[in-house]
C-alpha positions in Angstrom: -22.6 23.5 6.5 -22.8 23.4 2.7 -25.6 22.1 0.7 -23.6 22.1 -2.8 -23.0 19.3 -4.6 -19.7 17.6 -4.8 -18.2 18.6 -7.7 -16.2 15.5 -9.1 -17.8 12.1 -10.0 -14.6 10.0 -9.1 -12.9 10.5 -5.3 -11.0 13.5 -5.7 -7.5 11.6 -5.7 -8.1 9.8 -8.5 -8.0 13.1 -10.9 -4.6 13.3 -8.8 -5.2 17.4 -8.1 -2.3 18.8 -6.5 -3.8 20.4 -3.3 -0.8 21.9 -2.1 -0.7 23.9 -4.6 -4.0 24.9 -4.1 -5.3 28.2 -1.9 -8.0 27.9 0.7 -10.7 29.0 -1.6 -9.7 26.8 -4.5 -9.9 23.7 -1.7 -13.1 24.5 -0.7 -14.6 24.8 -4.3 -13.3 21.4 -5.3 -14.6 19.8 -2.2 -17.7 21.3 -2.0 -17.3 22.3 1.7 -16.7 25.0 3.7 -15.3 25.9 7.3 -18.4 25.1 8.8 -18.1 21.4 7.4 -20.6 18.8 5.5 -24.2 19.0 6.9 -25.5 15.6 8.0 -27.4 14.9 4.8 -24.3 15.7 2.6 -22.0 13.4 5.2 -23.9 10.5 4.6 -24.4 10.9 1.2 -20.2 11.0 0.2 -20.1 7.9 3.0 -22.5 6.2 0.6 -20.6 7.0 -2.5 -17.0 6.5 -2.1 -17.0 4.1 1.1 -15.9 3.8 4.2 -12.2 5.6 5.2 -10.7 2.3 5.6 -8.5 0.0 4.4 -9.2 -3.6 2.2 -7.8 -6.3 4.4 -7.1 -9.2 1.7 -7.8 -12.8 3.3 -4.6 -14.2 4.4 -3.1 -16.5 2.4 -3.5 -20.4 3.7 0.5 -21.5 5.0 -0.2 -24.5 2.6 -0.4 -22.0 -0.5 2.8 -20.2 0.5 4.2 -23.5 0.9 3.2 -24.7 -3.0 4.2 -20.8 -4.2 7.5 -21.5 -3.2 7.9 -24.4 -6.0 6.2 -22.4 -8.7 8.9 -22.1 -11.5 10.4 -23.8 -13.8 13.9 -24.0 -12.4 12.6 -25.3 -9.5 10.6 -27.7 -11.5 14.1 -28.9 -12.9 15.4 -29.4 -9.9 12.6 -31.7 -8.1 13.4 -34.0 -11.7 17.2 -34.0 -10.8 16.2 -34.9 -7.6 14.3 -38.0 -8.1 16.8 -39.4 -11.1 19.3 -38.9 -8.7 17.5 -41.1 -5.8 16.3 -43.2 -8.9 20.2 -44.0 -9.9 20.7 -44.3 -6.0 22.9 -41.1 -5.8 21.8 -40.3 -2.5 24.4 -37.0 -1.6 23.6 -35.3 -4.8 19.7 -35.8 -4.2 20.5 -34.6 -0.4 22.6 -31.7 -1.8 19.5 -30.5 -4.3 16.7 -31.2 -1.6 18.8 -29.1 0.8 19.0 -26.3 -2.2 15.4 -26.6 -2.7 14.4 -26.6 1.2 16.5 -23.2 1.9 14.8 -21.7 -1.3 11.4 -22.4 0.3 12.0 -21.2 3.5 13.6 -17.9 2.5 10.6 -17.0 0.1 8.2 -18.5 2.8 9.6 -15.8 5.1 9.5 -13.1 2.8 5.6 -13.4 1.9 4.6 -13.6 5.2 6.8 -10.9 6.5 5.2 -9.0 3.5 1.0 -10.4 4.8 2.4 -9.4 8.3 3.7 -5.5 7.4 0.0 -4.9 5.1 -1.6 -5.9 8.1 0.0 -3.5 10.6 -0.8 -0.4 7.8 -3.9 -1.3 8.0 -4.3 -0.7 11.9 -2.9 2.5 11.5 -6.0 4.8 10.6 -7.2 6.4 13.4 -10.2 4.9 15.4 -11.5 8.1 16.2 -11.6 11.8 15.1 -12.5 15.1 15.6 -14.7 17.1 12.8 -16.7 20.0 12.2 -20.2 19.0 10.7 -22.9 21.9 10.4 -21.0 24.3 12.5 -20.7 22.2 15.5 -17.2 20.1 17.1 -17.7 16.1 16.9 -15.9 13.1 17.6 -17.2 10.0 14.8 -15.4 7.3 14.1 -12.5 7.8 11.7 -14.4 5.3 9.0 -17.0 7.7 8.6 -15.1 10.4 7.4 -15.8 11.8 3.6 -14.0 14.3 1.3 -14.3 17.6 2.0 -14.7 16.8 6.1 -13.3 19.4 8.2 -10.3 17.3 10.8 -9.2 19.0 13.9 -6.0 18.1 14.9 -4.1 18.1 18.4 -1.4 17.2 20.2 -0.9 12.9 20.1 -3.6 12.2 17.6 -3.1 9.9 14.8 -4.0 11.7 11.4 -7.1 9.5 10.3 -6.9 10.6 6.5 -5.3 12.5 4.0 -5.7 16.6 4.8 -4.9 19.6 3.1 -4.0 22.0 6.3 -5.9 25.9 6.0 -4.8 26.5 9.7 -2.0 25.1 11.9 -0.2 26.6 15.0 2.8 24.9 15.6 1.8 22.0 14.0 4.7 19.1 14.0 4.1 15.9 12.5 6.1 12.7 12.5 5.5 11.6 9.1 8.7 8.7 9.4 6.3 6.2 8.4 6.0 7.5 4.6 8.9 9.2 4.5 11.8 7.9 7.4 12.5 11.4 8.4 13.5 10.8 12.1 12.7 14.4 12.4 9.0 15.6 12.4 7.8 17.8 10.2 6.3 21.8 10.8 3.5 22.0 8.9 2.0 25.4 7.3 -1.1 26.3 5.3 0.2 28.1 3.0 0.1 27.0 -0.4 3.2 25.0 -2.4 4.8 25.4 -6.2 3.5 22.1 -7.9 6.5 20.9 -8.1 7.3 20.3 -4.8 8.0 16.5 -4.1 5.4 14.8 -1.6 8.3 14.9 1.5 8.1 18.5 1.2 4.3 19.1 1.0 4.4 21.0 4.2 0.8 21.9 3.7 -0.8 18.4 3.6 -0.7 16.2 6.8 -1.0 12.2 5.7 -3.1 9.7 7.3 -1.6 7.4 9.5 0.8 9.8 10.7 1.2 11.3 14.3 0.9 14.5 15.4 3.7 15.4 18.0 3.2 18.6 18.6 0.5 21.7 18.3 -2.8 22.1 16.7 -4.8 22.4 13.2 -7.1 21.5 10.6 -8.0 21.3 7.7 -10.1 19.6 4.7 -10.1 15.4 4.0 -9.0 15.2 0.3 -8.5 11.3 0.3 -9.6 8.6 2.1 -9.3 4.6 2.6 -7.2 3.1 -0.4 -6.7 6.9 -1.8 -4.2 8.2 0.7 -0.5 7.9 1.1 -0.9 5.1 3.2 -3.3 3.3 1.0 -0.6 3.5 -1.5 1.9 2.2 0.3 -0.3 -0.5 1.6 -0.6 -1.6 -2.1 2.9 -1.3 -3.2 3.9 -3.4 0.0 1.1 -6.2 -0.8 2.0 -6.6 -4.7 5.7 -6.5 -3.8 5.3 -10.7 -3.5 3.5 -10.6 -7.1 6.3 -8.2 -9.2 8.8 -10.8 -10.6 12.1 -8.4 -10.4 14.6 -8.4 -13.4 16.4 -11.0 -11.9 13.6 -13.3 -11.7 12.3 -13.0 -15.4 16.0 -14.1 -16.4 16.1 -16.7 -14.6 13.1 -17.7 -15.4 14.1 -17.7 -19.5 17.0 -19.4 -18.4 15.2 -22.2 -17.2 13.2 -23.0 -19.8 16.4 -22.7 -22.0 18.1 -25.5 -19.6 14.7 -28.1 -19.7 14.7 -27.3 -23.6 18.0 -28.0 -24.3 17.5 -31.5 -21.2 14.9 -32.6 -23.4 16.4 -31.9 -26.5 19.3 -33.9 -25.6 17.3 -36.6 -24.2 15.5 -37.2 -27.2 18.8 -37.2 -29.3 20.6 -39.5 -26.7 16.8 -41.5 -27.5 16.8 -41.7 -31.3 20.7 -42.8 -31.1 19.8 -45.6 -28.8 17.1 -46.6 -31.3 19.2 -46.0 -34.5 22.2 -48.4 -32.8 
């Protein structure tokens, strides 16, 4: 049980510390905590400060509005116009031919952003419902939303990491960590500490939430919860992945507008030479 205060004003991720680097001791000072956990007091004080250890599930998006996203651009736009002159001058393949275009485009991107609503969804059911904790001394079982920085995790056999650790004792401790990483192969994790360095696969030391254990025991200290974790990050690259235009995009995009300038440019010539004659 520790009565200090936390020592940072932000959650502890967002200095981006590297706590595999870090030895037992230096752990505990940054936390605040100790082996014998948070007291109650100090629990539901962090709980009140940095929120829940869960993940924001955005609203999902109406099928209507993916429907309309799909036509958002200015090629497209060009295209719908081709479409009715050509029903207009009664050209009826070529306006079947560019509906047909348009229709595949839609349903291809329709796919992908719902795919993309449908994989942020299933990270966000991967946080454990329940773990195990040491507050004040004694073993508990609280639900995995409740738990703070600095919270002491137990870990066994089958349980689903419920937030980000930094392991002070393991005994054969293997942890299947393919869903950040896609090693088939889980991982034996040690205490010990890590060169800085060391890339996040290889963080041997730090057990990720979200991830399973397969094998052995341990625990060690939360150092980021809810949108702060791995899995939080990975939640929020896969949910903006629909709102990052790739290279691609942005030149086709500037080539559209280059095609309906130089459309209307030439319509307006073809205009003034009708008027002149």
């Amino acid at each position: 049980m520790t009565d200090r205060p936390f020592l940072h004003d932000d959650h502890p991720i967002a200095h981006r510390p590297a706590w595999h680097a870090l030895d037992e001791t230096d752990v505990e000072q940054r936390l605040a905590t100790g082996p014998r956990g948070l007291n109650a007091a100090e629990a539901a004080s962090r709980l009140a400060r940095y929120g829940p250890n869960q993940l924001e599930e955005a609203p999902p998006t109406s099928v209507l509005a993916l429907i309309l996203h799909q036509f958002r651009s200015p090629l497209i736009y060009l295209l719908l116009l081709a479409t009715v002159i050509t029903l207009v001058l009664r050209e009826y393949v070529d306006a079947g031919v560019i509906a047909a275009v348009l229709l595949l485009n839609a349903v291809i991107g329709f796919t992908q952003e719902r795919q993309a609503e449908r994989s942020v969804r299933t990270l966000m059911r991967l946080l454990a419902p329940r773990a195990r904790v040491v507050r004040a001394g004694a073993d508990w079982e609280v639900e995995s939303r409740e738990l703070v920085p600095g919270d002491v995790v137990l870990l066994e056999s089958g349980a689903r990491v419920p937030a980000d650790l930094r392991l002070v004792a393991t005994t054969s401790l293997l942890v299947d960590e393919s869903l950040l990483t896609g090693e088939s192969m889980p991982v034996l994790k040690r205490p010990e500490p890590l060169p800085a360095e060391v890339v996040l696969a290889d963080r041997t030391n730090l057990a990720f939430a979200g991830t399973i254990v397969a094998r052995g025991r341990g625990w060690g200290y939360v150092v980021a919860t809810a949108g702060a974790t791995e899995l939080g990050a990975l939640a929020t690259q896969v949910r903006e992945t629909e709102r990052v235009a790739t290279p691609l995009q942005h030149r086709m995009t500037r080539f559209a507008r280059l095609i309906g300038i130089a459309v209307a440019g030439a319509a307006l010539l073809a205009f003034g030479i009708g008027v002149i004659r």
